[in-house]
Each structure stands twice: as C-alpha cells, then as structure tokens.
C-alpha positions as a printed NumPy array, in Angstrom:
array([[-34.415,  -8.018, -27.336],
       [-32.641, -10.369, -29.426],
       [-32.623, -13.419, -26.684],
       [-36.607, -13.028, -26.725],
       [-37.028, -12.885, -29.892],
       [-34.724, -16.343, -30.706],
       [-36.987, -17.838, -27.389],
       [-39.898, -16.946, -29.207],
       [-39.293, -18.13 , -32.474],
       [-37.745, -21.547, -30.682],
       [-41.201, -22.04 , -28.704],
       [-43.482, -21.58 , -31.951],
       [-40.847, -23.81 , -33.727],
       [-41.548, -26.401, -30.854],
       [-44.685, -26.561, -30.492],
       [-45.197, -27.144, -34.349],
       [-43.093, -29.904, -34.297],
       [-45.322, -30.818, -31.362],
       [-48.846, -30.354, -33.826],
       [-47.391, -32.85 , -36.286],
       [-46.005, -35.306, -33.636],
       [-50.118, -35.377, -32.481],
       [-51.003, -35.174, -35.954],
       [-49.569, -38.074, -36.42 ],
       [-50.965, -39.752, -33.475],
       [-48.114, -39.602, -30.964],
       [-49.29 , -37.921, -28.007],
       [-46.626, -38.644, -25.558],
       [-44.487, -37.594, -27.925],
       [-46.058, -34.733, -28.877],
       [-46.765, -33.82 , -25.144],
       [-43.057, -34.028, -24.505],
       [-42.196, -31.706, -27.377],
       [-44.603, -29.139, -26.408],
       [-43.309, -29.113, -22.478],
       [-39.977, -27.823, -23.652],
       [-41.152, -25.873, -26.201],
       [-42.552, -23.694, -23.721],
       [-39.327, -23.525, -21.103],
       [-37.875, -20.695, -23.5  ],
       [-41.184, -18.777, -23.337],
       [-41.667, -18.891, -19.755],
       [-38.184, -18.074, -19.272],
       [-38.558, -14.704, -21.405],
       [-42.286, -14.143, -19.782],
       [-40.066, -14.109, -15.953],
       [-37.52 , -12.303, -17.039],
       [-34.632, -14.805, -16.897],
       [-33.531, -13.935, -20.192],
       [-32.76 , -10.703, -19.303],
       [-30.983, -11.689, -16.358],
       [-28.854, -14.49 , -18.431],
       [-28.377, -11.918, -21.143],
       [-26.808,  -9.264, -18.974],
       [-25.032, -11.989, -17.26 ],
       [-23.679, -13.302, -19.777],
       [-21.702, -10.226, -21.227],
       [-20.566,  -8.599, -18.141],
       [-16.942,  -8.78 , -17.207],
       [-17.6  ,  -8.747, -13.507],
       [-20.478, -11.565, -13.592],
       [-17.201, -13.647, -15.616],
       [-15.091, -12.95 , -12.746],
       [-17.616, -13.792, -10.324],
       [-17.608, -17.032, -11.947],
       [-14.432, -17.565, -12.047],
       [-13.524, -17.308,  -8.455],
       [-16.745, -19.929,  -7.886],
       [-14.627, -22.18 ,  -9.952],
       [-11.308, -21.107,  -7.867],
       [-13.367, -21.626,  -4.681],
       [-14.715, -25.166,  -5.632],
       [-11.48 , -26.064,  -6.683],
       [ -9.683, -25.348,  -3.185],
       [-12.734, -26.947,  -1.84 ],
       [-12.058, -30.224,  -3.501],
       [ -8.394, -30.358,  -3.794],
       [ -8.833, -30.179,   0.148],
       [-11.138, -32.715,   0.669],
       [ -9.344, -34.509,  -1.92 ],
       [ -5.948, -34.254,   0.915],
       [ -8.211, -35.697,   3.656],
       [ -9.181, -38.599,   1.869],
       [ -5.944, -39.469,   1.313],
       [ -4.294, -38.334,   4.866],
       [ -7.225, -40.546,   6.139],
       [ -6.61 , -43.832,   4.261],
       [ -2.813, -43.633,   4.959],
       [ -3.82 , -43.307,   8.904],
       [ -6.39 , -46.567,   8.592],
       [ -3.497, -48.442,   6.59 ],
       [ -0.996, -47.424,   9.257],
       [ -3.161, -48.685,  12.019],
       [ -4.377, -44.69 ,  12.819],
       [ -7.763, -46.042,  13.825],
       [ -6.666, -46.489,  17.598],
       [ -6.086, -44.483,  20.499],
       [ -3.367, -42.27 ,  19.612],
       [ -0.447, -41.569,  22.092],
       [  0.538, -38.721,  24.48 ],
       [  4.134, -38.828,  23.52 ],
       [  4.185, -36.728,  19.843],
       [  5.959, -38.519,  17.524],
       [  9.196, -35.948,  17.05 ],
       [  9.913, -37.42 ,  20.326],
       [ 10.516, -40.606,  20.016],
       [ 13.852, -42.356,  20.069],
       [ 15.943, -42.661,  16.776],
       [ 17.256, -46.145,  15.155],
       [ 20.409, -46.42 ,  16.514],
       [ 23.026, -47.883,  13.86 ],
       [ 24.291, -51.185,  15.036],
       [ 26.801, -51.975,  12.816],
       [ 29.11 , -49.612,  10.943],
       [ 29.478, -49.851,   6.858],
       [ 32.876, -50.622,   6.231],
       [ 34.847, -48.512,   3.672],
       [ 34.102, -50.155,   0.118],
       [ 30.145, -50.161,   1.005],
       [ 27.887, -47.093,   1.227],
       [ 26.442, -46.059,   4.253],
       [ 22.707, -46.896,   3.255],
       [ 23.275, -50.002,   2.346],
       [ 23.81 , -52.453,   5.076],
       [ 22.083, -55.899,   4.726],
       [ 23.527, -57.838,   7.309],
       [ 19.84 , -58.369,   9.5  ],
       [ 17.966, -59.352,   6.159],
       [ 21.121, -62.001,   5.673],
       [ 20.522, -63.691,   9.063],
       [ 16.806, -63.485,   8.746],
       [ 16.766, -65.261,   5.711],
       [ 19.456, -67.894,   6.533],
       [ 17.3  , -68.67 ,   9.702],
       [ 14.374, -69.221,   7.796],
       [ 16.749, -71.245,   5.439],
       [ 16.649, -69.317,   2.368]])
C-alpha cells in the first residue's frame, strides 16, 4: 500500500515537472520527463510493486538471491581458470597435436654432474658457464 502510494505521488510529481518543461517550450524535454514519470505507475497498475514489495522483505527471496550470486560466482571463477589454463597451453606451444605418451611418463633429467660438498645441490651452473664462454661472454 505504501509502495503505490510513493509510485503515485512520484508519477504526478513527474509529470508536473514535465507541464513546466512544455510550458516552457521544451518538448523533448518535457516528453522525456513524462515517459518515466509514468514507469512507476504502470509498474503499480501490473502489479510489479507488489511483487518487488514482497520480494523485497522475504528472507527466502534474500537467500534465493544469494545463491544466484554464489552460482554466478562459481560460474565465473571457472571460466575465469579456462582462460588462463588456455593461454598457458597457446604460450607453451598447446595449439598442436598433442601426444599419445601422457606426460607422467616421460623420462626424468638425469643429473650429469654431481655438486660437490661446499655447493648446494640446486645450484649447479657449470652448462650456463660453457654456454656463455662459447658464445664469448
């Protein structure tokens, strides 16, 4: 009762501003005015305001919403996880045929030289050395 009564007194509002804006000789402007003056009326003359109304204070219509707004968000955090899967395959050269073999199968780095005792075991730089001395740097 309330929401059509604030709609009402919103449309009359409206569509006085709209009699002075034509008043005043601005027509477009006054025709504008007037066409949203009367969404609020039509809306209370369909029954939407009702609908919005009860919507709008029920607990279940609020939870309704919020697992739209869970849903959309698993929806894009998703699609989101493709995007980014996808450009990692183009940049990796995934855009090819891809191979029988699966990848857990294929052969392991062997370790070609050992570290010796005063240097870590990540942290052997003897290819890079001989790369860059060929290319004399």
């Amino acid at each position: 009762m309330l929401a059509e009564t604030i709609c009402s007194a919103v449309s009359a509002a409206g569509l006085g501003i709209a009699a002075i804006s034509a008043y005043r000789k601005r027509f477009l402007s006054a025709a504008r005015i007037a066409a949203y003056a009367l969404v609020p009326l039509g809306l209370v003359m369909t029954g939407a305001v009702d609908w919005i109304a009860d919507t709008a204070f029920s607990p279940v219509a609020w939870a309704g919403f919020g697992m739209l707004g869970v849903a959309w968000l698993l929806f894009m955090s998703t699609r989101a996880v493709e995007r980014r899967r996808a450009g990692r395959e183009a940049a990796a050269g995934g855009a090819g045929p891809r191979g029988v073999v699966p990848a857990a199968s294929a052969p392991s780095r062997a370790v070609t030289a050992k570290p010796q005792a005063g240097q870590p075991a990540g942290e052997d730089f003897s290819d890079i050395e001989a790369i860059l001395k060929k290319h004399g740097i």
